[in-house]
Residue frames as a rotation matrix with the C-alpha (Angstrom) as fourth column:
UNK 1
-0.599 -0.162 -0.784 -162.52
0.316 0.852 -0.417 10.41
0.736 -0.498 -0.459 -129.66
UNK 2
0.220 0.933 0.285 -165.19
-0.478 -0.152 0.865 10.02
0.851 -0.327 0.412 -127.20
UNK 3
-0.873 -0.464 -0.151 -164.54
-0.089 0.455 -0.886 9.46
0.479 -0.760 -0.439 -123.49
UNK 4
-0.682 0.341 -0.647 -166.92
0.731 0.312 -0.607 8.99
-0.005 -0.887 -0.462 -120.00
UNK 5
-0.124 0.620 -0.775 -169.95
0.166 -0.757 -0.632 11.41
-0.978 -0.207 -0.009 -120.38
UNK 6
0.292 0.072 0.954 -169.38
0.955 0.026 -0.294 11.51
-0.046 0.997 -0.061 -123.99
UNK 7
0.482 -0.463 -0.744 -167.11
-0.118 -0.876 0.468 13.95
-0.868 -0.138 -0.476 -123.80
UNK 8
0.855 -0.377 0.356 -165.23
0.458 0.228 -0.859 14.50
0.243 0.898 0.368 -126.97
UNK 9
0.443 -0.794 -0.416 -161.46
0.143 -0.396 0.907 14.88
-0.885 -0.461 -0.062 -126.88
UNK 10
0.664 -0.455 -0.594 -158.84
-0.738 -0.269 -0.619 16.39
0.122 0.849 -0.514 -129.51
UNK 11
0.825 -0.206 0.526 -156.51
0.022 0.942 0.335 13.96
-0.564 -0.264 0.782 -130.92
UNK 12
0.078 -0.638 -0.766 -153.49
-0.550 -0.668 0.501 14.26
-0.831 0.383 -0.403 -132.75
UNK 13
0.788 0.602 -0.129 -153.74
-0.477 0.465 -0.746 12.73
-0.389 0.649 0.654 -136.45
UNK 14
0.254 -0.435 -0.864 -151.81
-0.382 0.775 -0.503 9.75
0.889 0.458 0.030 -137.94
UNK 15
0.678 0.449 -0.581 -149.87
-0.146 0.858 0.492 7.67
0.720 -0.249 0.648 -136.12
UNK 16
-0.125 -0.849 0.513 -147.60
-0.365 -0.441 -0.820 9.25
0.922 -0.290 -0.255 -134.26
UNK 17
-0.548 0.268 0.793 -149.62
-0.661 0.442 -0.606 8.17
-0.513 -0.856 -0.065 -130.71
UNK 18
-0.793 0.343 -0.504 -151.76
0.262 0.938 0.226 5.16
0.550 0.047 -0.834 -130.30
UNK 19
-0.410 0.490 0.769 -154.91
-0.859 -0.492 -0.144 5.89
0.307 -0.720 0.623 -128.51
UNK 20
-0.758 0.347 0.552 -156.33
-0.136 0.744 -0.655 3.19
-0.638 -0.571 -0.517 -126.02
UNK 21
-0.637 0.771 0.016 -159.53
-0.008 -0.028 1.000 1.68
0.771 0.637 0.024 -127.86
UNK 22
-0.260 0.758 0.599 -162.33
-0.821 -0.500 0.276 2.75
0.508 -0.420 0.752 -126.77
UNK 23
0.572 0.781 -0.252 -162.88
-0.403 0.535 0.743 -1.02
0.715 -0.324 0.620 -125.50
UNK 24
-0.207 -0.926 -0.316 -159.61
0.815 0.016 -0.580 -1.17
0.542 -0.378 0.751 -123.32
UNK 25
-0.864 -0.364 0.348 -160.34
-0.013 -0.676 -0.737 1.84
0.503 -0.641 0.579 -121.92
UNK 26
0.235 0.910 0.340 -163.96
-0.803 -0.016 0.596 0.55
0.548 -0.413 0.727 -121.05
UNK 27
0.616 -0.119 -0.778 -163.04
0.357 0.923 0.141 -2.90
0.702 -0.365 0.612 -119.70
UNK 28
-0.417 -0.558 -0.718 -159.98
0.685 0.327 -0.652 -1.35
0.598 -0.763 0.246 -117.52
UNK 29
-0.714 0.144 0.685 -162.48
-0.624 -0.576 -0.529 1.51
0.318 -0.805 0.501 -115.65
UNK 30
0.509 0.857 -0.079 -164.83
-0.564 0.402 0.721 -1.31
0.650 -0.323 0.688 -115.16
UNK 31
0.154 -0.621 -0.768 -161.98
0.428 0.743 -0.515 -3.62
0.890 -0.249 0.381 -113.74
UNK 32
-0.721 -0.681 -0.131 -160.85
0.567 -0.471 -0.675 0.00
0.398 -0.561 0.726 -111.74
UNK 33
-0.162 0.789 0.593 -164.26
0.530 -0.437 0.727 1.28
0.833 0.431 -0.347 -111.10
UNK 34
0.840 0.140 -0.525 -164.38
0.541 -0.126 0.832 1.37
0.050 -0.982 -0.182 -107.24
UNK 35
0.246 -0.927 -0.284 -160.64
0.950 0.172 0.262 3.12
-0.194 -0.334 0.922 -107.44
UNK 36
-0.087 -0.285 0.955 -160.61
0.729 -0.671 -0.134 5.92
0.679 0.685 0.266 -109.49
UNK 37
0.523 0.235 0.819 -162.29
-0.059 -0.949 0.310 8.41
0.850 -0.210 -0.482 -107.08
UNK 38
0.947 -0.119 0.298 -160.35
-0.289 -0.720 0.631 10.33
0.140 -0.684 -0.716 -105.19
UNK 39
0.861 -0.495 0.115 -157.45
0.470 0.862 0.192 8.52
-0.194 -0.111 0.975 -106.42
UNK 40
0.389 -0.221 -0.894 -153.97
-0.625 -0.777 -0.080 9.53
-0.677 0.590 -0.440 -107.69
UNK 41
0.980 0.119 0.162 -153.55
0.114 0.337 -0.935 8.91
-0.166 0.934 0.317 -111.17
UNK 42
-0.181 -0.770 -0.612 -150.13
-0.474 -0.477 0.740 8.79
-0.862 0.424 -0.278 -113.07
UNK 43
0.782 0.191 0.593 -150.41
0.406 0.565 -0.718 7.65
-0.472 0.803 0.364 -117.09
UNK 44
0.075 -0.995 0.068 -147.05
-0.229 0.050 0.972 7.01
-0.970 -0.089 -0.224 -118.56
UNK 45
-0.982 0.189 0.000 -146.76
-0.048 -0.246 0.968 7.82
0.183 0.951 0.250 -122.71
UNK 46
-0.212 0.961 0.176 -149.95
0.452 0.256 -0.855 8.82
-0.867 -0.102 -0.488 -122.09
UNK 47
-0.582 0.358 0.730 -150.48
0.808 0.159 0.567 10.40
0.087 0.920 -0.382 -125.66
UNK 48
-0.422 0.350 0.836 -153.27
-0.164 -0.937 0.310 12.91
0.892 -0.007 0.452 -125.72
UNK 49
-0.828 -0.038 0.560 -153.94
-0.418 -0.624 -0.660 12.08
0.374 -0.780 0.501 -122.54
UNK 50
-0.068 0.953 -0.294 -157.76
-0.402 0.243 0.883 9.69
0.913 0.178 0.367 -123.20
UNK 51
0.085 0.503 -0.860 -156.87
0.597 0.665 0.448 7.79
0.798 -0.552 -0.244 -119.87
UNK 52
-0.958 -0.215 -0.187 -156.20
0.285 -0.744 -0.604 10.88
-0.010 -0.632 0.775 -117.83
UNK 53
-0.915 0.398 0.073 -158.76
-0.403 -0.911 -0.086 12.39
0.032 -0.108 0.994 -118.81
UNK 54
0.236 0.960 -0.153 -161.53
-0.257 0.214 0.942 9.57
0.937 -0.183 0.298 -118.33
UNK 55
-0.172 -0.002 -0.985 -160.05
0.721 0.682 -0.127 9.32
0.672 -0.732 -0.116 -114.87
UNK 56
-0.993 0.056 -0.104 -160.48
-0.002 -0.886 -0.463 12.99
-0.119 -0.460 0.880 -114.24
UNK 57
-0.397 0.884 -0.248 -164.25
-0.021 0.261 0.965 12.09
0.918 0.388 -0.085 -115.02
UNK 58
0.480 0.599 -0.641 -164.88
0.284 0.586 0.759 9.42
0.830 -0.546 0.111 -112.63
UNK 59
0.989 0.150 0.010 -163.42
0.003 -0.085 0.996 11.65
0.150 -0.985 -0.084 -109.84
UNK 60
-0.074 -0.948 -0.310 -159.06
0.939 0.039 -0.341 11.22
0.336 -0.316 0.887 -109.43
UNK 61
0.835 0.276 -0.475 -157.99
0.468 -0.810 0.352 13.70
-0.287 -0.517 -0.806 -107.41
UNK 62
0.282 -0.830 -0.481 -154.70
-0.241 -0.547 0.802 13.92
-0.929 -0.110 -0.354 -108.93
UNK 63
0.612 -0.031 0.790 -153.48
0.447 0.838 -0.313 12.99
-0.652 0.545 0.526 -112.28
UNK 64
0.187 -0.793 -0.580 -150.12
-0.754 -0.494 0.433 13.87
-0.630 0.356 -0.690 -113.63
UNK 65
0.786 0.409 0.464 -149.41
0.181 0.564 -0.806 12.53
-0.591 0.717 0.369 -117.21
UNK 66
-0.010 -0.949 -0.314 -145.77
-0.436 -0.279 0.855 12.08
-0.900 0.145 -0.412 -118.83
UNK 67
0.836 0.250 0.489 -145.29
0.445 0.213 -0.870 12.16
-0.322 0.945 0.066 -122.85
UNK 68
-0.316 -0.946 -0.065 -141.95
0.638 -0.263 0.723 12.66
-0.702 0.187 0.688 -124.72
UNK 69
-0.190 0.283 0.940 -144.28
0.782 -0.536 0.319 14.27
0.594 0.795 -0.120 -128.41
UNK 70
-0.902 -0.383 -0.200 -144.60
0.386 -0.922 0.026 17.82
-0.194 -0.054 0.979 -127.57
UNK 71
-0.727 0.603 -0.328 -147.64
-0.199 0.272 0.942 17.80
0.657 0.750 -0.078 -129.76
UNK 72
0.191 0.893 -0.408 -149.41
-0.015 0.418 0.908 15.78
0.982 -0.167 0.093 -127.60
UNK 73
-0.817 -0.291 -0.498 -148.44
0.577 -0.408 -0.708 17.48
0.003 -0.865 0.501 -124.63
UNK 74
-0.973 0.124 0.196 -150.08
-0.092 -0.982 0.168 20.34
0.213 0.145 0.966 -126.06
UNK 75
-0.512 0.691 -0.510 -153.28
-0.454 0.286 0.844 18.39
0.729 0.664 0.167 -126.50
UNK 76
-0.305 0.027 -0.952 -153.23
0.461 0.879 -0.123 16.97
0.833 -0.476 -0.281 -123.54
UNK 77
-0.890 -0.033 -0.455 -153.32
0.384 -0.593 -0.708 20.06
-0.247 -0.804 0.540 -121.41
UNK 78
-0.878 0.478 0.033 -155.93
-0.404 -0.774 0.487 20.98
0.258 0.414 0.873 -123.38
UNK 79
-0.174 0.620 -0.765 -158.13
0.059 0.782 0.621 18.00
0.983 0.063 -0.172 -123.17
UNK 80
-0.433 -0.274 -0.859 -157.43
0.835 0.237 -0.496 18.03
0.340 -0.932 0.126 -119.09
UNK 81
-0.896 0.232 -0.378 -158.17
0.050 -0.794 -0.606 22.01
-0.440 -0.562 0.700 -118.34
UNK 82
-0.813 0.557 0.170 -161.31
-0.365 -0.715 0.597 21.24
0.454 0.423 0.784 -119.76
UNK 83
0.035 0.501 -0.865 -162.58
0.296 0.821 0.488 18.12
0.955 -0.273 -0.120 -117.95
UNK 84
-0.479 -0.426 -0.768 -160.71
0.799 0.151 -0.583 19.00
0.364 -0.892 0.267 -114.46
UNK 85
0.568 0.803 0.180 -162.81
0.407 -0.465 0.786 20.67
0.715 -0.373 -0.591 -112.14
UNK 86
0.491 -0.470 0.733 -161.55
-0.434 -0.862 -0.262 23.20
0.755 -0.190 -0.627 -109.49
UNK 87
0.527 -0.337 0.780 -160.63
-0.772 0.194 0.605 20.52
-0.356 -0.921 -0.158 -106.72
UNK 88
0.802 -0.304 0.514 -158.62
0.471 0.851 -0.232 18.35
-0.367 0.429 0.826 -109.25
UNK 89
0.267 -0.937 -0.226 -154.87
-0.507 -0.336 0.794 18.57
-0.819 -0.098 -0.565 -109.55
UNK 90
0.918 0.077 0.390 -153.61
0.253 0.644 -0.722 17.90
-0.307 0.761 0.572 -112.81
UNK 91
0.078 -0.900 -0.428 -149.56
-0.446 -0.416 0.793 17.89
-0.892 0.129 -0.434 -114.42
UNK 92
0.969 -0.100 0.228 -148.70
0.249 0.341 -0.907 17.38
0.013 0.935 0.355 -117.89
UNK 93
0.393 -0.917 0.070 -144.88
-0.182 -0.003 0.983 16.23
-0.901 -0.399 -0.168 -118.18
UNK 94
0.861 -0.229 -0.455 -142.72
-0.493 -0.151 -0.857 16.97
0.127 0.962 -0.243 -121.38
UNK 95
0.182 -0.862 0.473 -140.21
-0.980 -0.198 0.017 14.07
0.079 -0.466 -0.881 -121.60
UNK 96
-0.395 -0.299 -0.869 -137.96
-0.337 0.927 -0.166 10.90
0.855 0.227 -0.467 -121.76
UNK 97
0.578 0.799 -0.167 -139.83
-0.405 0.458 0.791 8.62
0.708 -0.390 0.588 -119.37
UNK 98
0.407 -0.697 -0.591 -136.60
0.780 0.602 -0.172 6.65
0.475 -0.391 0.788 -118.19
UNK 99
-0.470 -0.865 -0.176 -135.72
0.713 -0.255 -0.653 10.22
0.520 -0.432 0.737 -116.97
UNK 100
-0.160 0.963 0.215 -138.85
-0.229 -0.248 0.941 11.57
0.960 0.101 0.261 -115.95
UNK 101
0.517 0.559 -0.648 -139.69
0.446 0.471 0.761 8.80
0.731 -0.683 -0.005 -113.67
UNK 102
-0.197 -0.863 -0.465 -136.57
0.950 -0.051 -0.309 9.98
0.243 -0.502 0.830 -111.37
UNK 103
-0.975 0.195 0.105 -137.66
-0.207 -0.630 -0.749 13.47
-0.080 -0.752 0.655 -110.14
UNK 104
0.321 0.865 -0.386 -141.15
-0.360 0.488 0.795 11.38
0.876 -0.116 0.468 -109.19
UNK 105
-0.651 -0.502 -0.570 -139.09
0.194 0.616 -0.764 9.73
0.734 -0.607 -0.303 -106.68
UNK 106
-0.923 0.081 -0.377 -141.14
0.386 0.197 -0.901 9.02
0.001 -0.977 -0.213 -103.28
UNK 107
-0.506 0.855 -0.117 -144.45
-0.753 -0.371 0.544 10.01
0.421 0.364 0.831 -105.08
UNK 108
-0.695 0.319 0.644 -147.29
-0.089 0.851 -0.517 7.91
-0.713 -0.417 -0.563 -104.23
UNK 109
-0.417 0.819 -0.395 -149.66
-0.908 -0.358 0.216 7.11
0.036 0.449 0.893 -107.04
UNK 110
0.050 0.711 0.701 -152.88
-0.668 0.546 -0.506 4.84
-0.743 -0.443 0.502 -106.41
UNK 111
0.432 0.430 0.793 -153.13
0.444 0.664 -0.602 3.58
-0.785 0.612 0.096 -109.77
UNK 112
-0.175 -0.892 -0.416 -150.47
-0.390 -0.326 0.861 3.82
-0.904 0.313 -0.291 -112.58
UNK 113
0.800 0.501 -0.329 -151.85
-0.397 0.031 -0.917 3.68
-0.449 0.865 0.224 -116.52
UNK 114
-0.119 -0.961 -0.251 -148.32
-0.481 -0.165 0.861 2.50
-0.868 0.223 -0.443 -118.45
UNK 115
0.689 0.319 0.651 -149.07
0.444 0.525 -0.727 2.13
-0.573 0.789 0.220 -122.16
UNK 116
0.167 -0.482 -0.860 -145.81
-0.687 -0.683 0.249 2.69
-0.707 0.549 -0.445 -124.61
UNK 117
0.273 0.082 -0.959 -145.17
-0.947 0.196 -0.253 2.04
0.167 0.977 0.131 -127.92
UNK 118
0.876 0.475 -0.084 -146.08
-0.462 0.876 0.139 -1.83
0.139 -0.083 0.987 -128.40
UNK 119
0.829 -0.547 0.118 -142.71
0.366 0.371 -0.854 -2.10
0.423 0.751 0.507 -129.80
UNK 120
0.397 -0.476 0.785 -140.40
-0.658 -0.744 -0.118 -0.14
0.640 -0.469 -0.609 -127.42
UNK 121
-0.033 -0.415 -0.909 -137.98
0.542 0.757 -0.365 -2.22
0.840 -0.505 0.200 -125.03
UNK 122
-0.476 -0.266 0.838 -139.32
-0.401 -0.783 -0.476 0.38
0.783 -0.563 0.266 -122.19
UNK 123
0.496 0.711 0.498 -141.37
-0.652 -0.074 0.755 -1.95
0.573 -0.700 0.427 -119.88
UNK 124
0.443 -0.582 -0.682 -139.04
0.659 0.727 -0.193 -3.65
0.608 -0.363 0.706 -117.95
UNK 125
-0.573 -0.731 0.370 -137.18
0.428 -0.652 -0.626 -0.57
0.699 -0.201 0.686 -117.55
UNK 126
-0.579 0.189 0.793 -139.92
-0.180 -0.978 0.102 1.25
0.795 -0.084 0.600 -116.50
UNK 127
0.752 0.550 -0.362 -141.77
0.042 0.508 0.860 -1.25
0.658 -0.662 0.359 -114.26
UNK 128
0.235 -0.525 -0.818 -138.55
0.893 0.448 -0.031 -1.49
0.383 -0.723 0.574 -112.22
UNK 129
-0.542 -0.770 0.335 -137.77
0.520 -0.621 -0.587 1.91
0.660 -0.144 0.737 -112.21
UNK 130
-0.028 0.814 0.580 -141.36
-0.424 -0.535 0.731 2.23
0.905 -0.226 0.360 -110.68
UNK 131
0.635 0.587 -0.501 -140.19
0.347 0.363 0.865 0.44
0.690 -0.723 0.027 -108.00
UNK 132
-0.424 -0.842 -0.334 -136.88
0.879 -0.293 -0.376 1.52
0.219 -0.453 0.864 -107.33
UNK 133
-0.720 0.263 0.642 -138.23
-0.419 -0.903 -0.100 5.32
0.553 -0.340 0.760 -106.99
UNK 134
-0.875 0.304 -0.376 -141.15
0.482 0.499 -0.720 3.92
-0.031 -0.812 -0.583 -104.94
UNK 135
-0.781 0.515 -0.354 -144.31
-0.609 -0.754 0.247 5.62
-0.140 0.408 0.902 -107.08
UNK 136
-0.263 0.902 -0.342 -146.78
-0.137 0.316 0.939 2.76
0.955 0.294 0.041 -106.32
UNK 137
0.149 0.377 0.914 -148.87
-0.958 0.284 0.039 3.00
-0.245 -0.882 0.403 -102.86
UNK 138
-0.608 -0.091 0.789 -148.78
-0.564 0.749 -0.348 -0.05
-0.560 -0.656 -0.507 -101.03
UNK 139
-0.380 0.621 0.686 -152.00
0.083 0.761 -0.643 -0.73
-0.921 -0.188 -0.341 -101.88
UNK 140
0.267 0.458 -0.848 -152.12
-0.647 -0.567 -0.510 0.26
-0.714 0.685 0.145 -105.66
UNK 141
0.488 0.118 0.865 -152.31
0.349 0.882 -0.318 -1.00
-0.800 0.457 0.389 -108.88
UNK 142
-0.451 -0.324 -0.832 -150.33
-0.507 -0.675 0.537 -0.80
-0.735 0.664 0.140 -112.37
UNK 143
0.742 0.531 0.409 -151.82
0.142 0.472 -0.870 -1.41
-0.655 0.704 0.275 -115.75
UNK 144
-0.333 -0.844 -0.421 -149.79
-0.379 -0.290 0.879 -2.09
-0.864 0.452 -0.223 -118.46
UNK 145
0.742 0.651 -0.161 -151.49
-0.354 0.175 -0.919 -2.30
-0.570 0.739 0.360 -121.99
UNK 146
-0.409 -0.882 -0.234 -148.77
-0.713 0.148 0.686 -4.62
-0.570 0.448 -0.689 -124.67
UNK 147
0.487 0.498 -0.718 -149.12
-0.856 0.436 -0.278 -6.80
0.175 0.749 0.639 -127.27
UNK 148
0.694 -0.464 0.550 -148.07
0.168 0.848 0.502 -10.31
-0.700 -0.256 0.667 -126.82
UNK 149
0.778 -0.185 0.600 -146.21
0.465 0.813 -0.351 -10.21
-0.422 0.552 0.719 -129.87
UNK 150
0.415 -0.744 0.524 -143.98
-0.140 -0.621 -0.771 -7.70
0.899 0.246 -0.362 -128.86
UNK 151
-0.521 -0.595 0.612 -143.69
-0.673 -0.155 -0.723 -8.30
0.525 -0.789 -0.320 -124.93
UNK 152
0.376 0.680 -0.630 -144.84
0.171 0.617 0.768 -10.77
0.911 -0.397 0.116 -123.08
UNK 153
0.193 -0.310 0.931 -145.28
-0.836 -0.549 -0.009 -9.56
0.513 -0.777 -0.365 -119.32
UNK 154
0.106 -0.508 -0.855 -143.14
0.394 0.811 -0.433 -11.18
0.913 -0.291 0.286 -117.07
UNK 155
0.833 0.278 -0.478 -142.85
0.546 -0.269 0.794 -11.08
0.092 -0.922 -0.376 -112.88
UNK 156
0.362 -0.409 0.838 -140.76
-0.032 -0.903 -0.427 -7.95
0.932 0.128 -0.340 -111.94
UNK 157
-0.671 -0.408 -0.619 -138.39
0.652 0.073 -0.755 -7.77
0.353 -0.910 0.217 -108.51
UNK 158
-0.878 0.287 -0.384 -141.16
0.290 -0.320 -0.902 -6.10
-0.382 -0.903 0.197 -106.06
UNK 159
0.038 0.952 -0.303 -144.19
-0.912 -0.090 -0.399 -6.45
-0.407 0.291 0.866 -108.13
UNK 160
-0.718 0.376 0.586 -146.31
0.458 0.889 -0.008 -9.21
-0.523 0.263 -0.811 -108.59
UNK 161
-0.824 0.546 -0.151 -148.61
-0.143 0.058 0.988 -10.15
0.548 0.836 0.030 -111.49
UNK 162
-0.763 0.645 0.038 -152.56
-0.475 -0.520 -0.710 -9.79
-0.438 -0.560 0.703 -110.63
UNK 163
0.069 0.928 0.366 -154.42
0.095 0.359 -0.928 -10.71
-0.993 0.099 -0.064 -113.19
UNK 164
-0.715 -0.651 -0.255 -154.11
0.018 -0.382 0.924 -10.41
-0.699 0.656 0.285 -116.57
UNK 165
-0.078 0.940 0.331 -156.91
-0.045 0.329 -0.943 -9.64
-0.996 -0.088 0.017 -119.33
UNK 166
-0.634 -0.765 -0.114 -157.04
0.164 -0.277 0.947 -9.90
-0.756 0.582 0.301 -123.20
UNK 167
0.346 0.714 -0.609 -158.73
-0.256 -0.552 -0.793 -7.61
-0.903 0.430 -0.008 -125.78
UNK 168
0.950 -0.307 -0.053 -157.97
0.074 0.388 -0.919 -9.38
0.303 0.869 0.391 -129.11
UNK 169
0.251 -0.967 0.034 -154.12
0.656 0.144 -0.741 -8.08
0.712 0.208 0.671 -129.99
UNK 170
-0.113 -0.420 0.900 -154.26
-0.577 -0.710 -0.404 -5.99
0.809 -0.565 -0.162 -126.95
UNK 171
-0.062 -0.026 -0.998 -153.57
0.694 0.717 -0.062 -7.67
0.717 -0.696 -0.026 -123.58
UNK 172
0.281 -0.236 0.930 -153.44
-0.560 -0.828 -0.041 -5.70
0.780 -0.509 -0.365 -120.31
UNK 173
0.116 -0.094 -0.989 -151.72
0.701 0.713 0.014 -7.05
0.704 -0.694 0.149 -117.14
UNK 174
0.479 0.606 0.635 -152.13
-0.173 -0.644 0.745 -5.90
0.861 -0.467 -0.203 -114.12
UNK 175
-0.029 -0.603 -0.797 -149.45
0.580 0.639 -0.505 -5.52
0.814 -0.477 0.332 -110.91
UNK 176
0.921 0.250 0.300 -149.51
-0.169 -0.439 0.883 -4.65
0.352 -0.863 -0.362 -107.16
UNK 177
-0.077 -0.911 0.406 -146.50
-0.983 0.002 -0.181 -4.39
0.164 -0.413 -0.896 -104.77
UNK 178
0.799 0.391 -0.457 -144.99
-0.315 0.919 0.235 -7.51
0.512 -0.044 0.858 -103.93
């Protein structure tokens, strides 16, 4: 897999993760283009890590990344301590998301990546628990990557819907405090 510079990242094989396609993850740094630097980053089942690490590219200043596969922990740290540069802060979190999110509490992160298994009954959970702990700035944004034909995104107590775009069977919506 090929990221921002044509960098080439390691990936873990079959299907254990999803990785963003490569046009999803172009369409949402064009959408986020003006955001990224100097932002912080959080990317939630992020897998090996492909949207961390094209936001450590274009500049985040922070970018902490929570996965339950071990595996692709590993992979991830790897992929990251090569991209991240000496004034970039990076965390790779081993772990159940729904408990995870909870010692995050009173974080602030600019711009929140949230892409789990199509099929999983975790975005509700996790969209609320991102507000209840209070881990989106004011003025940030969350992406959430689902298939319709597993979830269709619906308005959330203290986040509102933005915008919403679709990539064939991949949709992304897009929410801000509310």
């Amino acid at each position: 897999m090929r990221i921002y510079g044509n960098r080439l990242l390691k990936t873990l094989p079959g299907e254990l993760t999803r990785p963003t396609s490569a046009k999803v993850r172009e369409a949402l740094f064009n959408i986020w283009q003006g955001e990224v630097r100097g932002c912080r980053w959080l990317d939630l089942c992020a897998g090996n890590g492909s949207m961390g690490a094209e936001a450590l590219c274009r500049g985040a200043a922070v970018v902490m990344g929570i996965e339950k596969y071990g595996k692709a922990c590993k992979i991830m740290t790897e992929n990251w301590t090569k991209i991240a540069n000496n004034e970039q802060e990076f965390k790779v979190i081993k772990g159940d998301i729904l408990k995870v999110l909870k010692t995050l509490k009173g974080k602030k992160f600019d711009l929140i990546y949230f892409d789990p298994p199509y099929q999983s009954l975790l975005y509700k959970p996790v969209l609320e628990l991102i507000v209840n702990y209070q881990l989106l700035h004011e003025k940030g944004e969350i992406a959430v990557e689902h298939n319709p034909k597993f979830w269709q995104a619906t308005e959330i107590k203290g986040l509102e819907i933005v915008r919403e775009k679709h990539y064939g069977n991949t949709n992304l919506t897009f929410y801000c405090s509310g």
